[in-house]
Backbone as a ProteinNet text record, in pm:
[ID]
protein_1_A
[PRIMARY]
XXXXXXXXXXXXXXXXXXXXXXXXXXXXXXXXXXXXXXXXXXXXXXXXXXXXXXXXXXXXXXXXXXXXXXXXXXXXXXXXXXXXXXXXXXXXXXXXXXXXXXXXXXXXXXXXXXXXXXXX
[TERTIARY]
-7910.8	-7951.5	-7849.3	-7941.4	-7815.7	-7748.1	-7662.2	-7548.2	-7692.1	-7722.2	-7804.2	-7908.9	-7979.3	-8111.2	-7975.9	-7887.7	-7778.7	-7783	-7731.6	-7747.2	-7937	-7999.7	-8137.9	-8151.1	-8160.6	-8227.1	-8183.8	-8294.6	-8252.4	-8255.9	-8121.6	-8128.8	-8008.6	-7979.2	-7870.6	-7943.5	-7870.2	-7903.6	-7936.2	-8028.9	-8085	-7939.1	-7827.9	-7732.1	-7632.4	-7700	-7544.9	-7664.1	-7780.8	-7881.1	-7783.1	-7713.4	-7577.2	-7516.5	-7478.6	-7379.6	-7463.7	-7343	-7345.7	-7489.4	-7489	-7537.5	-7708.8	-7754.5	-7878	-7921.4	-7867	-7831	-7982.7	-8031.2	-8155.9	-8289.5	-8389.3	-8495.2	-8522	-8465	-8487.3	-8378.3	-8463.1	-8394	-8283.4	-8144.2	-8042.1	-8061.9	-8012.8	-7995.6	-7916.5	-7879.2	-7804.6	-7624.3	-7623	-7505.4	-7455.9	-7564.7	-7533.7	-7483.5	-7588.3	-7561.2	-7414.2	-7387.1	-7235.1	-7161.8	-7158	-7068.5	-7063.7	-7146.3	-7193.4	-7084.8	-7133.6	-7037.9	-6900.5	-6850.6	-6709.3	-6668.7	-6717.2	-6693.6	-6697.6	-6750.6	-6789.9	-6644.8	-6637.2	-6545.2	-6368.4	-6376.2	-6226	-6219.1	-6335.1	-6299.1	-6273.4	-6354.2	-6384.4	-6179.4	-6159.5	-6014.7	-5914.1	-5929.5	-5850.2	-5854.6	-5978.6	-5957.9	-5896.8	-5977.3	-5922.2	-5755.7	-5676	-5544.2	-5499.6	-5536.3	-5462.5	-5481	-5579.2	-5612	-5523.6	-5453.8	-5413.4	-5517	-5609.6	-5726.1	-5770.2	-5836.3	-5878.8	-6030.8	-6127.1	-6260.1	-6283.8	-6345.2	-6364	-6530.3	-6599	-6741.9	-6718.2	-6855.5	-6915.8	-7057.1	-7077.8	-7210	-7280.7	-7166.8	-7265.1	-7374.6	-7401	-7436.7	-7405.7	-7250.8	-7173	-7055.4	-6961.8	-6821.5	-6757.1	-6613.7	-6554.1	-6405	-6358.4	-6315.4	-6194	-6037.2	-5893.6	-5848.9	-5810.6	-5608.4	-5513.9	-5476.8	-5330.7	-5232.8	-5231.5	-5097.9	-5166.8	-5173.5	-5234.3	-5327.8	-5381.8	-5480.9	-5616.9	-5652.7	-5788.2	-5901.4	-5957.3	-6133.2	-6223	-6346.1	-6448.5	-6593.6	-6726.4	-6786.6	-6870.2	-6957	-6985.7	-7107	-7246	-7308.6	-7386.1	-7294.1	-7323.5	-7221.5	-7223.1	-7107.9	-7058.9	-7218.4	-7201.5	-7127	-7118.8	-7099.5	-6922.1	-6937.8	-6827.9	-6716.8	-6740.6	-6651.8	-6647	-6714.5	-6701.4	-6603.9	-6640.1	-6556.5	-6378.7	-6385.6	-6235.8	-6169.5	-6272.9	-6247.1	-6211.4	-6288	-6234.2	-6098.1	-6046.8	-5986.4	-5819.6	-5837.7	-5702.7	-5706.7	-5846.5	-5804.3	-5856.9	-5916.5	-5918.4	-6037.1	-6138	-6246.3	-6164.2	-6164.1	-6131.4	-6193.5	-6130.3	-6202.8	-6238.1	-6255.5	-6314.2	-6285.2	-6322	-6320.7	-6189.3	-6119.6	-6033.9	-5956	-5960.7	-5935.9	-5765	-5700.8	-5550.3	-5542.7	-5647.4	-5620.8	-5756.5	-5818.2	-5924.4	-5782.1	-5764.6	-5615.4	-5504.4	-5461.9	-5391.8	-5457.3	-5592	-5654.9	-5635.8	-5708	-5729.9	-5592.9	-5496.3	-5351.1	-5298.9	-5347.5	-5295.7	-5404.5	-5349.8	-5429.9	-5532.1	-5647.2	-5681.4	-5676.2	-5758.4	-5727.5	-5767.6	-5715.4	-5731.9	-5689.5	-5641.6	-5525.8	-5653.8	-5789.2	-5825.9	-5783.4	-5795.8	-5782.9	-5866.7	-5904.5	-6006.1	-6116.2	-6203.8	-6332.1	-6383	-6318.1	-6319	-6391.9	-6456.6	-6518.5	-6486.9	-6471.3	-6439.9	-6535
-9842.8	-9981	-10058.4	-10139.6	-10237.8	-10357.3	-10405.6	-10513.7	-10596.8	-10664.1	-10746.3	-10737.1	-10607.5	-10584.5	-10586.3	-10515.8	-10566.6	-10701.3	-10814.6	-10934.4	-10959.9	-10931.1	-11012.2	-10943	-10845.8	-10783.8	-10859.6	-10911.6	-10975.1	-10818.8	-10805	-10779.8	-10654.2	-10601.7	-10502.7	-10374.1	-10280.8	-10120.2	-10110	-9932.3	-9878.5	-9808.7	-9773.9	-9683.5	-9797.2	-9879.9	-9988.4	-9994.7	-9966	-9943.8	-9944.1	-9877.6	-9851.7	-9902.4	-10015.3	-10068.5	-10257.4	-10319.3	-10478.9	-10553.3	-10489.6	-10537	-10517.9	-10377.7	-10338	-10347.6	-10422.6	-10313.3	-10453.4	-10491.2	-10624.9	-10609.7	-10603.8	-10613.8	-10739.9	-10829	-10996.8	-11000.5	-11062.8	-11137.5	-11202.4	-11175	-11221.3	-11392.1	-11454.9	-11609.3	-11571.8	-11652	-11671.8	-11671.9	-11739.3	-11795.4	-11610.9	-11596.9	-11499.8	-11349.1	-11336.2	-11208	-11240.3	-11361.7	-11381.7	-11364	-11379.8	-11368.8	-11202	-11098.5	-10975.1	-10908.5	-10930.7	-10921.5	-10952.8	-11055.2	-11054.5	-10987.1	-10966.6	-10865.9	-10756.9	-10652.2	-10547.4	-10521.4	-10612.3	-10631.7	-10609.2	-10678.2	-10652.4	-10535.2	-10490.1	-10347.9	-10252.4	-10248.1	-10165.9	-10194	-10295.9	-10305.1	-10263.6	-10210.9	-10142.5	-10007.5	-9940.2	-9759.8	-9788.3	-9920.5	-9876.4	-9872.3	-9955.7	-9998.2	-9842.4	-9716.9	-9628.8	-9555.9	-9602.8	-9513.1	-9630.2	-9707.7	-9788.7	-9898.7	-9910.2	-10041.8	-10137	-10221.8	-10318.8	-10348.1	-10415.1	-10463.5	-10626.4	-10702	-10824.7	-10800.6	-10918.2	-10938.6	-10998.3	-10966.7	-11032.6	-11071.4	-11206.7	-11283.5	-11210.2	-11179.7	-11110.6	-11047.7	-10967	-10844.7	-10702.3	-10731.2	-10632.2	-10609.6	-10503.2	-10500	-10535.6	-10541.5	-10535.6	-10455	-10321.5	-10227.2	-10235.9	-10253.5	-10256.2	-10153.9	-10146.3	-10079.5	-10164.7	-10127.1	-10225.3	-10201.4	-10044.9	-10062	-10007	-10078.7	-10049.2	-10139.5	-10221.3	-10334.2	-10302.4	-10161.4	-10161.3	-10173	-10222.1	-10239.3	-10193.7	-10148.1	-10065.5	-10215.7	-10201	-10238.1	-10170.6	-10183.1	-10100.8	-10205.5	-10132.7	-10186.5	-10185.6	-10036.3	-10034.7	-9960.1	-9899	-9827.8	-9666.8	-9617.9	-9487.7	-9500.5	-9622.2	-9650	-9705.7	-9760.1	-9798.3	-9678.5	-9569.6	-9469.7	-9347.6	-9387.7	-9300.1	-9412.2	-9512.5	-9624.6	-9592.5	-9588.2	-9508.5	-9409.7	-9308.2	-9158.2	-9177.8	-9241.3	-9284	-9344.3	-9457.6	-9535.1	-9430.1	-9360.5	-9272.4	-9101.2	-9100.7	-8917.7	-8841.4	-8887	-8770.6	-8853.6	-8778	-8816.2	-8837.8	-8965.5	-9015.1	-8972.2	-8960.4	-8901.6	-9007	-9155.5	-9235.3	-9171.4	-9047.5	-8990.5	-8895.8	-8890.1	-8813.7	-8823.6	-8738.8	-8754.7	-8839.8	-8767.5	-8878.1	-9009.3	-9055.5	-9177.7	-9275.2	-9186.5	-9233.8	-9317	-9221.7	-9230.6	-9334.2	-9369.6	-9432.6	-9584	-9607.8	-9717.4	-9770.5	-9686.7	-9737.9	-9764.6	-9746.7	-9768.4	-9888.3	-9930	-10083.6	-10181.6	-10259.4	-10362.7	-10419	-10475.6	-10493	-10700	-10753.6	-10895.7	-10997.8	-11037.2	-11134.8	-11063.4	-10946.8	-10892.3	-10766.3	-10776.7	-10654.2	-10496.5	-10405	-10258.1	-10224.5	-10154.2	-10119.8	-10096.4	-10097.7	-10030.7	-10087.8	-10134.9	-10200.5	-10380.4	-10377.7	-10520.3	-10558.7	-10660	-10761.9	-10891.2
800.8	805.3	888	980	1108.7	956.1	1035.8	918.7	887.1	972	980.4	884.9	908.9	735	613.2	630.3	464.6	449.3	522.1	478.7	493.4	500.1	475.7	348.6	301.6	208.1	77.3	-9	-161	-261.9	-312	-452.2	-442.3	-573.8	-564.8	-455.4	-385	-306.7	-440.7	-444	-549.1	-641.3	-523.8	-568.9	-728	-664.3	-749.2	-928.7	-936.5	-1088.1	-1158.2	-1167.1	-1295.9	-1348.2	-1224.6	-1225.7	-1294.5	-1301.6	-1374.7	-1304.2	-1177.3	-1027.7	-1103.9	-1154	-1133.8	-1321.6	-1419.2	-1567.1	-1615.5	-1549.2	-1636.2	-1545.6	-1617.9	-1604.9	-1478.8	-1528.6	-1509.4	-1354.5	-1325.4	-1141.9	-1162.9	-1126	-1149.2	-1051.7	-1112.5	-1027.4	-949.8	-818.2	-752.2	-790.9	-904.2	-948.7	-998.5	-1124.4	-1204.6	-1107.5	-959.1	-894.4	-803.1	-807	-760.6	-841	-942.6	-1066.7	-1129.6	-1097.3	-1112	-970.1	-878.1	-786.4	-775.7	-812	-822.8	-910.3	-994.2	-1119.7	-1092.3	-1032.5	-957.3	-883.4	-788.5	-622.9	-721.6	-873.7	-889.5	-979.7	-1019.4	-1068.9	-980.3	-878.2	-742	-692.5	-662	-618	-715	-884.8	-922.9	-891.9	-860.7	-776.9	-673.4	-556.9	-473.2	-394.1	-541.2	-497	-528	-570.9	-574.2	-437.5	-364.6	-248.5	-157.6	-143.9	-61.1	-12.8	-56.6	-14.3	-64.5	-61.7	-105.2	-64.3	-136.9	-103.3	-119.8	-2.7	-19.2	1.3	-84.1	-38.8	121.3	161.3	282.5	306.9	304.7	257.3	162	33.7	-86.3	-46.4	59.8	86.6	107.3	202.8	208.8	147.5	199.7	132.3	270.7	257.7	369.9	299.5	344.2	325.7	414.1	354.5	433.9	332.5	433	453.8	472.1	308.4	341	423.7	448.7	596	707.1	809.5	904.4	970.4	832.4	871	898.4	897.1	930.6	874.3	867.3	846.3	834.9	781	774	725.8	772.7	684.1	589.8	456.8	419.7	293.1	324.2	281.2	126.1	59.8	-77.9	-140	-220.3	-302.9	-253	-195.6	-118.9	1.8	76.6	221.2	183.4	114.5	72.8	15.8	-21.3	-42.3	63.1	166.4	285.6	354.9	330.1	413.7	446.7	295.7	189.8	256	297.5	303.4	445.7	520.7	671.7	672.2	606.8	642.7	579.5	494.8	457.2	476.7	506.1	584.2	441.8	401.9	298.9	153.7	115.5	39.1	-99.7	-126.8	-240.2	-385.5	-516.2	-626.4	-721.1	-755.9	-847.2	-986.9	-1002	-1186.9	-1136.5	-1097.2	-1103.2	-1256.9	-1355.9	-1480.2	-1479	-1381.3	-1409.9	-1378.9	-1253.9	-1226.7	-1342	-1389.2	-1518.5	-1616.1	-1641.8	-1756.3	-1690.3	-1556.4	-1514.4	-1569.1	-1529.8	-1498.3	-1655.5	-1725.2	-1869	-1945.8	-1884.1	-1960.4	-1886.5	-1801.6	-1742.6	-1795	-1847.7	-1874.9	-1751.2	-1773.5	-1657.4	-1654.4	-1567	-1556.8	-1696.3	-1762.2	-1826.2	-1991.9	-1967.2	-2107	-2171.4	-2138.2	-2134.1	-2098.6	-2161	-2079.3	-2033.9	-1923.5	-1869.6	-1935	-1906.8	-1917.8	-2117.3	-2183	-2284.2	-2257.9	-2368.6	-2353.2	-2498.3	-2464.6	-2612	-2648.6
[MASK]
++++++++++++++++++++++++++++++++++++++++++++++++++++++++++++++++++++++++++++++++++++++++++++++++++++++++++++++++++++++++

């Protein structure tokens, strides 16, 4: 898909179903699928600070995929595209469940005094 169909297209890729993005029957509002997304974008930036990267939205359609040393860039238009993005930008296919960095994640608190993957 050109950038261009990513930003026209309304609603989560099929790949993100799983995720916060795809989990309701019901048409997320505007407000609510921004708020799903940022939520998404800072979990996504706790894997990806172990691979050296970071993810910013881009017109809440895409990702936009750095390297912190080096500066480089990738775009990437769903979660699949987005971890090839990864695999480009450091040489080597990144593991998400890798059982130690599972265990890393869940032992740092995450933002607002939560531990990972825990809801309160």
């Amino acid at each position: 898909m050109c950038a261009l169909c990513g930003v026209l297209t309304d609603g989560p890729h099929w790949t993100e179903a799983g995720t916060d993005a795809g989990r309701s029957d019901e048409a997320p509002t505007g407000r609510e699928r921004h708020l799903e997304r940022t939520r998404r974008l800072a979990l996504l930036n706790r894997v990806l600070g172990a691979y050296g990267c970071t993810a910013d939205d881009w017109a809440g359609a895409q990702y936009m995929v750095h390297r912190r040393s080096g500066g480089a860039t990738e775009m990437a238009a769903d979660l699949p595209t987005l971890w090839a993005a990864v695999e480009s930008l450091v040489g080597y296919a990144p593991d998400p469940l890798d059982p130690a960095l599972v265990a890393r994640l869940e032992a740092i608190p995450a933002a607002g005094g939560r531990a990972a993957g825990r809801r309160t």
